[in-house]
C-alpha positions in Angstrom: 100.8 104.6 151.4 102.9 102.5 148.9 100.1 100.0 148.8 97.9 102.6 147.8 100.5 104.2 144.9 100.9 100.3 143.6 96.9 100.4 143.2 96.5 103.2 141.6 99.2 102.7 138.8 97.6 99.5 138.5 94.5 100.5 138.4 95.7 103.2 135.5 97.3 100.9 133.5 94.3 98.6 133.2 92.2 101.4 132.1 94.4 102.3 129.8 94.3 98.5 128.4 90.7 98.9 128.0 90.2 102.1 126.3 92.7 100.7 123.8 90.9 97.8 123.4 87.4 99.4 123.2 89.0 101.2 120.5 89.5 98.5 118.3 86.4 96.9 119.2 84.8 99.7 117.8 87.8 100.2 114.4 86.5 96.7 113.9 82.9 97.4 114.2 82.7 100.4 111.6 85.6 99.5 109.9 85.5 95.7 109.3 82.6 94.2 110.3 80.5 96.1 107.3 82.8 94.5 104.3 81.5 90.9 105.0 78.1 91.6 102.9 76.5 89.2 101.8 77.5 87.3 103.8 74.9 87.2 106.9 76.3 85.3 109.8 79.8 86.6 111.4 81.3 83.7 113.1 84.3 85.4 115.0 85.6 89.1 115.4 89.1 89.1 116.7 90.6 92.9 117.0 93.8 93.5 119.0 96.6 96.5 118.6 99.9 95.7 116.5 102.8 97.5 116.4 104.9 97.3 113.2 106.2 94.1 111.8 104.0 92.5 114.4 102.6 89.0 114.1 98.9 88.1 114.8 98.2 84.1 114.8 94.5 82.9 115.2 93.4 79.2 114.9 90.3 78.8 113.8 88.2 75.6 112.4 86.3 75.4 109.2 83.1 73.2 108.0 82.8 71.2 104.6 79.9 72.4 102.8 79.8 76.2 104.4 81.4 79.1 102.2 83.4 81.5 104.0 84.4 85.1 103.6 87.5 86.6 105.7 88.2 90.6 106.0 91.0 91.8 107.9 91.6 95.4 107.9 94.2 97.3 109.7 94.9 101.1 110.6 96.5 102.8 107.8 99.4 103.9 109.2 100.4 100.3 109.5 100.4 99.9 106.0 100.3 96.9 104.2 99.3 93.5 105.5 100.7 89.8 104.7 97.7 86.9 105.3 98.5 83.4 105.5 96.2 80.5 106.0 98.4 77.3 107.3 97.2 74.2 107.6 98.2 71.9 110.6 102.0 71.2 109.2 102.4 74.5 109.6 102.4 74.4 105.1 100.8 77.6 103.6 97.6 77.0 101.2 96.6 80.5 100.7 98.5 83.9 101.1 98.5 87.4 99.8 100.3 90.5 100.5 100.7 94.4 99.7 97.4 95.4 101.1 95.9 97.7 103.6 92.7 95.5 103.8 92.0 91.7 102.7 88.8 90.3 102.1 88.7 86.3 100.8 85.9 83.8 99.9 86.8 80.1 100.2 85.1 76.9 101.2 87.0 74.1 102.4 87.4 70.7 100.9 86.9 68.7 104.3 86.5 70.1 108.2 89.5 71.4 109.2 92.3 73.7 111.5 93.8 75.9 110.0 95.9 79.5 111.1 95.7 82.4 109.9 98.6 84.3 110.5 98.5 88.7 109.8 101.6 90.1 109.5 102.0 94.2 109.3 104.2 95.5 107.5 107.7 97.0 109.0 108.2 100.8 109.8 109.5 102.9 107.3 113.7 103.5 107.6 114.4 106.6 109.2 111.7 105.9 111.8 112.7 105.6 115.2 110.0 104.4 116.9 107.7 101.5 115.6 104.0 102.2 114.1 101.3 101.2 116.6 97.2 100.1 115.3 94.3 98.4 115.2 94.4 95.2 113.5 90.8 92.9 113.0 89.8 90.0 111.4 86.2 89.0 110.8 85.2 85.5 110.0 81.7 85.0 108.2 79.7 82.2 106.6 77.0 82.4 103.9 73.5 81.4 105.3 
């Protein structure tokens, strides 16, 4: 009978996993996907749920001679975002802050690693309980 208890709560919380994670899929589908026009070729969609003053860090490589365009967009009640690009040193070559949604076009000087790093912003004082959302980031080249 405990066996059968322990599979079910498993079984629950997994579910409950995936419809949180379908619903980001689909925040970063209507949401985020649409802002990369013109550019026609999404690389990478990343989506995941942040809570307040959460950290997202993604390593991802970019090509001499191909332009880029990142979006990241996040719930609103998370409020506003911090992006940082880092190269392998861990130095920061790009950043911007105090918005709900980021969108950048860059090319890169020579093939490289970099990080991008989205930071949400932290709850409001008086709040008790941290803010919890969608966060996605969209990679795209021009064609």
């Amino acid at each position: 009978m405990k066996k059968i208890i322990i599979s079910a709560v498993v079984i629950a919380a997994s579910l409950i996993g995936l419809d949180a994670n379908a619903q980001c899929n689909s925040f970063t589908k209507s949401k985020c996907a649409p802002k990369v026009k013109p550019y026609n070729n999404i690389e990478q969609m990343h989506s995941t749920t942040l809570l307040s003053n959460d950290k997202l860090k993604l390593n991802m490589t970019f090509y001499y001679g191909d332009e880029y365009r990142i979006v990241v967009c996040a719930d609103e009640k998370l409020g506003k975002l911090t992006m940082n690009l880092k190269d392998k040193s861990n130095k920061i070559v790009f950043t911007t802050s105090g918005y709900g949604s980021i969108q950048w076009d860059f090319n890169v000087q020579a093939t490289q690693e970099l990080t991008l790093e989205v930071i949400t912003a932290p709850a409001p004082k008086g709040e008790e309980m941290d803010r919890s959302g969608c966060v996605s980031v969209v990679t795209a080249i021009m064609l």
